[in-house]
C-alpha positions in Angstrom: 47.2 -12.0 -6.2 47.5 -10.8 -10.2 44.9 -11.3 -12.4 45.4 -11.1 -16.3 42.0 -10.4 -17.7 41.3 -10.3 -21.5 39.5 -7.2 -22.4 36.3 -7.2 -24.6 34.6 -4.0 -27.0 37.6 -1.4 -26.2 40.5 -0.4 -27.3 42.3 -1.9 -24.5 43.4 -5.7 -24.6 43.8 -6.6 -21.3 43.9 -5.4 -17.9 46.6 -6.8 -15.2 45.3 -6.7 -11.8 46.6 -7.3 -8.6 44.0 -7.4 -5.6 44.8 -8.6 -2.0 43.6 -10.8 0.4 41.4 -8.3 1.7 39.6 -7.2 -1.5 41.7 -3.8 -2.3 43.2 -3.0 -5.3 47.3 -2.8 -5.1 48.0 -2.2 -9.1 45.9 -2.2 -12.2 48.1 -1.8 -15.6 45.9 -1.8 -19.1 47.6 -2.9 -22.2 46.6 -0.7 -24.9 44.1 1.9 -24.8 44.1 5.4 -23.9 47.2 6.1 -22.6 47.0 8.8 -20.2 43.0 7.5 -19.4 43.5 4.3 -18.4 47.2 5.1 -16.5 44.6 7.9 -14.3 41.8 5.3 -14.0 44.7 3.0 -12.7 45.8 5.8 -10.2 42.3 6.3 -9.0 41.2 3.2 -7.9 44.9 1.8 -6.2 43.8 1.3 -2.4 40.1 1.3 -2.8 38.5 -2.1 -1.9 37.6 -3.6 -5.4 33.4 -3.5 -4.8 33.7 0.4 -4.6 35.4 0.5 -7.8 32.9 -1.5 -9.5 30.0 0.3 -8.0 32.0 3.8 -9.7 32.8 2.4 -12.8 30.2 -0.4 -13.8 28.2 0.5 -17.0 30.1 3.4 -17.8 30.1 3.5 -21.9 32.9 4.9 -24.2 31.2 6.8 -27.4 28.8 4.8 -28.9 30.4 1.5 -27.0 28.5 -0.5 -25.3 31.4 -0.7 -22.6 35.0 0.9 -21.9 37.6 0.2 -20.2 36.7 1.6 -16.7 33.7 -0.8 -17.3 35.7 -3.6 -18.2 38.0 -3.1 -15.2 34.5 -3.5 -13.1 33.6 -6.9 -15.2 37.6 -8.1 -14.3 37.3 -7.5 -10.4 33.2 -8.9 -10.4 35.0 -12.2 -11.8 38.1 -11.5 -9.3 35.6 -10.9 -6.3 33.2 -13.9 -7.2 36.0 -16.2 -7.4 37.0 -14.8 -3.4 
């Protein structure tokens, strides 16, 4: 299923995800952002289950951030994997 999360503290504005019925990341496309960051943190985690992504990438900061947009990509699949 895709997902269209609305990003919050980064550069980034959103995140599209698509996660299957088994809990694995197919495809993750940020608008905005880093370019060549967010397209390798979107080749990363394609094929890993979505609660080992957020156990890599939760609380990670960007500067003086309080988030980034690896972290927001773990806030998008906690609200992905809590809806089930």
């Amino acid at each position: 299923m895709t997902y269209h999360y609305k990003t919050h503290g980064t550069c980034s504005r959103a995140i599209e995800i698509d996660v299957d019925d088994e809990g694995v990341v197919r495809r993750v496309a940020f608008e905005g952002g880093c370019n060549g960051n967010t397209k390798g943190v979107a080749a990363l985690v394609k094929d890993m289950k979505a609660q080992d992504v957020i156990a890599r990438l939760e609380n990670i900061r960007c500067g003086m951030k309080s988030t980034s947009c690896p972290d927001q990509l773990a806030k998008a699949l906690k609200e992905i994997v809590a809806k089930g």
